[in-house]
C-alpha positions as CSV (number, residue, x, y, z in Angstrom):
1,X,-0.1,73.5,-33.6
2,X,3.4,73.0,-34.4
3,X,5.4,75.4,-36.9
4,X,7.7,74.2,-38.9
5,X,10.2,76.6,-40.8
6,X,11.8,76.1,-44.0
7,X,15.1,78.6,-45.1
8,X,13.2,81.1,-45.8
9,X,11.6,81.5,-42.4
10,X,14.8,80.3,-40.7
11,X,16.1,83.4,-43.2
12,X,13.6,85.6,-41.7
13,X,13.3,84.9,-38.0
14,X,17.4,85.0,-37.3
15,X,18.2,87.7,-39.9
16,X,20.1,86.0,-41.8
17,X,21.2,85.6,-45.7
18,X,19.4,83.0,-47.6
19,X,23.2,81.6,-47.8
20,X,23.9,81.5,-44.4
21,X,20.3,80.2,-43.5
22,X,20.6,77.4,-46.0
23,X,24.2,76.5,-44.0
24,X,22.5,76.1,-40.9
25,X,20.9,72.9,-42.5
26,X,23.9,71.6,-42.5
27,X,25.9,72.1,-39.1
28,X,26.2,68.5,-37.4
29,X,23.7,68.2,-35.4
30,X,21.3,70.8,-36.4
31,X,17.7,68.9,-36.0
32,X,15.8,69.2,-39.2
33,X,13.8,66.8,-41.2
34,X,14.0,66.0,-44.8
35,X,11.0,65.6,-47.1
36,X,11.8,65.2,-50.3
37,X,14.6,68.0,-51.2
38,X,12.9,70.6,-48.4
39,X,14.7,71.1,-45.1
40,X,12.8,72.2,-42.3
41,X,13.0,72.5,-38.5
42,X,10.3,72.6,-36.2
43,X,10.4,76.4,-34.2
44,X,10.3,74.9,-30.6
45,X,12.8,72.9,-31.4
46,X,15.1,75.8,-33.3
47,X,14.4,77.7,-30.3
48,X,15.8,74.8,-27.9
49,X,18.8,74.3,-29.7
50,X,19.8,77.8,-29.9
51,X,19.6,78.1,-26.2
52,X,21.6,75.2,-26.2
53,X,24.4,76.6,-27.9
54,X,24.3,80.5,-26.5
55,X,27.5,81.6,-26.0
56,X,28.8,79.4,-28.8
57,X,30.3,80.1,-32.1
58,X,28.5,78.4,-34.9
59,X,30.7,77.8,-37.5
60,X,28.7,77.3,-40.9
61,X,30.0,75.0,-43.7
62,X,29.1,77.0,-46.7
63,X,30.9,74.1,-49.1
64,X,27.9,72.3,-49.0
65,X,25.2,75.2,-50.0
């Protein structure tokens, strides 16, 4: 079954403020999908992407939070 994780969970799982968490949503590129006003990412695919970017700084936008 796949898991899908909302802020909350993305809050939870990489220790991070609900602020912060909620900026992740919006770095170019992040892969999440939309359904109606609730962001979510799937937790293999989280998981993927932050392989993808070890070593790198992510720089969150906190303008649009």
């Amino acid at each position: 079954m796949t898991n899908y994780l909302n802020k909350e969970d993305l809050q939870e799982k990489l220790k991070l403020s609900g602020r912060q968490a909620a900026a992740m949503f919006n770095i170019d590129g992040f892969p999440y999908i939309k359904i109606g006003k609730q962001k979510l990412v799937r937790e293999d695919v989280l998981d993927q992407w932050l392989s993808d970017h070890m070593g790198e700084e992510i720089k969150l936008d906190y303008t649009k939070v």
